[in-house]
N, C-alpha and C positions, 0 to 999 in steps of 0.2 A: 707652817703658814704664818705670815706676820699679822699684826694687827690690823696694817690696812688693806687685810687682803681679804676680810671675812666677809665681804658683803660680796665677793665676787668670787665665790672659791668653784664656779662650773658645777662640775659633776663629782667634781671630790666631796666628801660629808666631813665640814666644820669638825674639829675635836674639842671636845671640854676645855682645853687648854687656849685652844682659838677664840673661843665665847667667852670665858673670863679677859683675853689679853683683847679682844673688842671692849667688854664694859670697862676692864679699866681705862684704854685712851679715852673712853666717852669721859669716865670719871675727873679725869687730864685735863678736859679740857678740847678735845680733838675731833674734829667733825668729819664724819667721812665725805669724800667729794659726792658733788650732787648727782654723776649719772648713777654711782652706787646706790646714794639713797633712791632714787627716784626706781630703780631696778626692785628693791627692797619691795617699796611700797604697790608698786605692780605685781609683785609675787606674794606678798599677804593679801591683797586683794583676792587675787584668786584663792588661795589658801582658805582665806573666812566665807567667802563669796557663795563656795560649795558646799558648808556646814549649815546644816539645820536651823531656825530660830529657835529653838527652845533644843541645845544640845546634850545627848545622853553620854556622860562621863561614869566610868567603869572602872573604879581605885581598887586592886588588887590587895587578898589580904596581905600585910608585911608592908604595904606600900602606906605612903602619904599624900595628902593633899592638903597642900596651901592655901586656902581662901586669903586674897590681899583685898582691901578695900582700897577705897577711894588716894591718889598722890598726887592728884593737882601740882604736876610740875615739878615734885619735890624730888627729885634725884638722888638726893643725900639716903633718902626715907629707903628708897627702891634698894639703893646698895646694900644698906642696912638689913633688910627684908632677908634679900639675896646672900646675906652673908651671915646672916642666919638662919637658916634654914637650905643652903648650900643649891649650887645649878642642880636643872632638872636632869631629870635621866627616870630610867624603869621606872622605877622605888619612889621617884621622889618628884611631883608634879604638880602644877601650878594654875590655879584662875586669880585671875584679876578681876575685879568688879567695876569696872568703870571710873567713868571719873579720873583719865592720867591725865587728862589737860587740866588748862587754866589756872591760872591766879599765882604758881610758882613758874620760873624763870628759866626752868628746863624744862622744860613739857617737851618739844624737841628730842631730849637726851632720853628722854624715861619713852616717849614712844619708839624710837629706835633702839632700845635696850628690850622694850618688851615682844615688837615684833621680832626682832633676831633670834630671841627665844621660843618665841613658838615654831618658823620654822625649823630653827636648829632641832626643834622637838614634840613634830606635830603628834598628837596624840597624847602629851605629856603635861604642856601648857596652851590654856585657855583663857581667852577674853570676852566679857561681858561688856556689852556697850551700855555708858553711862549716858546722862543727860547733858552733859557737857560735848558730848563727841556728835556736836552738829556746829555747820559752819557759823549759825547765827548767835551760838553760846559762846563760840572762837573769836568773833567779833567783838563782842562784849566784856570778855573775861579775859584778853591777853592772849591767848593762843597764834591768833592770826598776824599778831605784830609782832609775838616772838620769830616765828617762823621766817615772816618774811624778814627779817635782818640778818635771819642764818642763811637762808635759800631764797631763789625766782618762786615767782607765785605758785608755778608748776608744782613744786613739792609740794606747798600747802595743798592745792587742790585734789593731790594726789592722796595726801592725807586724807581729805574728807573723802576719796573714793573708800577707803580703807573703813574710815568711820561707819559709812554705811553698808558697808559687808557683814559688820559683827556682827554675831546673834544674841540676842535680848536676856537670853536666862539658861541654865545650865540644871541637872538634875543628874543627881548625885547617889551612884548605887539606887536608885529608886526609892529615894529615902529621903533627899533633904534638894530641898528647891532653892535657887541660888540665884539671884537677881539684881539689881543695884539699887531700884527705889523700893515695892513693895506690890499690894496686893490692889483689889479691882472693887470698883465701885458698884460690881452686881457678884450675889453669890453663886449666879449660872455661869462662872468662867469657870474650866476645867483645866488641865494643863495639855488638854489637844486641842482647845483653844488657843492656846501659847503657842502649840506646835503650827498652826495654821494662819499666825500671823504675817501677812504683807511686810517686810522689814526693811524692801527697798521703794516701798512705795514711796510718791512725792510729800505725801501727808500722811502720818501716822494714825489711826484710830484709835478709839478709847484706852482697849486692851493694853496697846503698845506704849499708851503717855501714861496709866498705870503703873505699868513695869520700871519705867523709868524715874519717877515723878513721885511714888505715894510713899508717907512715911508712917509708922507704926503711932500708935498714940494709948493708953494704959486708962482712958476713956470707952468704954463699951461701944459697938458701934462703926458704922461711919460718917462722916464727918466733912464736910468743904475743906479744903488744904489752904491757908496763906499762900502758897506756891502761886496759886493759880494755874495749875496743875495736877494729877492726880487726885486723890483723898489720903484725907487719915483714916488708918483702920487699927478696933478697937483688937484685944485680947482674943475677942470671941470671935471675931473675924480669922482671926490665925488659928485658932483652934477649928473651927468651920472645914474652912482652907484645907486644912493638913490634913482633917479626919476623911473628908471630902476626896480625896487626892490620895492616902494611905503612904501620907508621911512622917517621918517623927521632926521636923523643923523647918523653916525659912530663914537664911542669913540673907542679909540684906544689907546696904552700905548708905552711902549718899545722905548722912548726917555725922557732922563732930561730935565726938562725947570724950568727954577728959579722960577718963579711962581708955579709952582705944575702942570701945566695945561698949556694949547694953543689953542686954535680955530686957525684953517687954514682958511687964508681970503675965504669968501662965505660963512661963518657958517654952513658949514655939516660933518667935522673933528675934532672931542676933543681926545687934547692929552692929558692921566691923569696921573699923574708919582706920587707916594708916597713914593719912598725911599730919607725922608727931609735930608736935606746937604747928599745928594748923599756923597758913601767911606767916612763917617767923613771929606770930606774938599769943595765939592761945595759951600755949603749956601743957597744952593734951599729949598725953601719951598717943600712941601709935599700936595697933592690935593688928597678928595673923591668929586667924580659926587654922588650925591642924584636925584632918578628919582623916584617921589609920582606923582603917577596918577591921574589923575580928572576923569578916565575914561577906558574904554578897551582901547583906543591907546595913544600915548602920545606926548604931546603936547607940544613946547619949553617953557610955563610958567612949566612944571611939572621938569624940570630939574634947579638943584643949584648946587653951587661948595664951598668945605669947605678945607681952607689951613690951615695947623701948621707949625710950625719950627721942627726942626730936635732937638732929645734927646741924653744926653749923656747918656751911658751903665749905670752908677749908680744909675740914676732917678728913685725914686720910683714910680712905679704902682701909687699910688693913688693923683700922684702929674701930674699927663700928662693929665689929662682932662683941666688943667687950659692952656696946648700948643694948645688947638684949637683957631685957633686968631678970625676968620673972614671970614662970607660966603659971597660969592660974587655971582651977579644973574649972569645966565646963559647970550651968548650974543645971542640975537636972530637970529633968521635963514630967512634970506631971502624967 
């Protein structure tokens, strides 16, 4: 199967080698024609459409899971990811936490890299919709204008069908809750609250600009957000939360931190952020959570953290394995 044959391969099932020789043309530079994409984005639609908002993900022991945060566009970062920690398959499988659009110059490229991936491997890899992935954050942040310079408005629009398919938050061995912004403004949310949220409705509810919207804060409490959006929630809040819930964590995305990564004092808040030097000029490193199981639930040795530096747009594909620097263990959890 050639490279531009992967978005239309029928009933034959893509091979590992067909999904690599896809991201690299994307990598190239090479846009697949627009009925392909436009096909693509009709069949993740459906794909996401019929998944749960609050999805149960089930990481076998011996296997892995990726947690990627936030890539805003950034292509280089995704490769990077990808080629460290190798395509999915059984063993070795993949959430994204929102946040692929805006403000980098691929957004295009990184959402057509990661739908091909989920269905090359539904069951395998997973998307969490961020607060970036509605049309009026596309309008604001760059999304909308990338698009349309690559494609008719159709694909863009087609994108937001896709945007509003995704489900909100993901739940991990029944163990660690996985979301892009953070936790809720009342301690009577449970996580069958999460499961009974409206995701396609025209207006979102509290619950759901929570999930998206609140950031963690090492202040007791909570707290009004700058956002205008969500809250801040303290320590105790996450401790609450999990105890509440009968989980040992919350990874969360949807803030930069130099390091790639942050534990909120109490070790029950990981923030993961992967778009390395944030817009070309932060300098933040770039973080995946790794969670290999020993077991059906999981346990704070099962979770690691892996940082890189941030790629220039020229960098060859098969030169960014040598950007992963250094896994650093998890910190344990109280």
């Amino acid at each position: 199967m050639t490279k531009e044959g992967f978005l239309h391969s029928g009933s034959e099932r893509p091979s590992s080698q067909a999904l690599q020789s896809f991201l690299d043309a994307l990598a190239d530079g090479h846009l697949p024609p627009e009925e392909d994409v436009f096909q693509l984005l009709r069949d993740a639609a459906k794909h996401f459409g019929q998944l749960p908002t609050l999805v149960q993900i089930q990481v076998p022991a011996a296997a892995t899971l990726h947690v990627v945060g936030d890539l805003h566009g950034q292509f280089c970062e995704l490769m990077t990811v990808i080629s460290g920690c190798g395509l999915p398959s059984e063993k070795n499988m993949f959430l994204f936490n929102g946040d692929f659009v805006d403000r980098g110059g691929r957004s295009v490229e990184v959402m057509l890299a990661l739908l091909s991936m989920a269905l090359f491997a539904p069951g395998r890899v997973f998307l969490n919709r961020g607060n970036h992935e509605f049309a009026y954050m596309s309008r604001n942040y760059g999304f909308e204008e990338e698009a349309l310079q690559k494609y008719p408005r159709r694909i863009f629009d087609a994108f937001q069908t896709v945007f509003t398919s995704l489900p909100l938050a993901s739940l991990v061995n029944q163990s660690v809750f996985v979301t892009h912004g953070g936790l809720f403004r009342s301690r009577a949310v449970r996580l069958s609250d999460v499961q009974q949220v409206d995701r396609f409705a025209p207006m979102l509810g509290e619950v759901a600009q929570d999930l998206l919207w609140s950031d963690p804060t090492n202040e007791d409490g909570r707290h009004l957000s700058q956002r205008g959006a969500g809250i801040l929630f303290g320590p105790d809040v996450s401790e609450e939360f999990c105890h509440d819930n009968n989980l040992l964590c919350l990874i969360r995305s949807h803030e930069v931190k130099h390091r790639g990564y942050e534990w909120q004092r109490g070790g029950r808040c990981l923030t993961i952020f992967s778009a390395a030097n944030y817009i070309g000029r932060m300098g933040n490193l770039g973080a995946v959570c790794h969670i290999k199981p020993h077991g059906e639930r999981i346990d704070a040795s099962d979770l690691s953290i892996s940082t890189f530096a941030g790629a220039k747009e020229d960098v060859a594909f098969r030169d960014r394995q040598a950007r992963i620097q250094v896994t650093f263990p998890s910190a344990p959890l109280r």
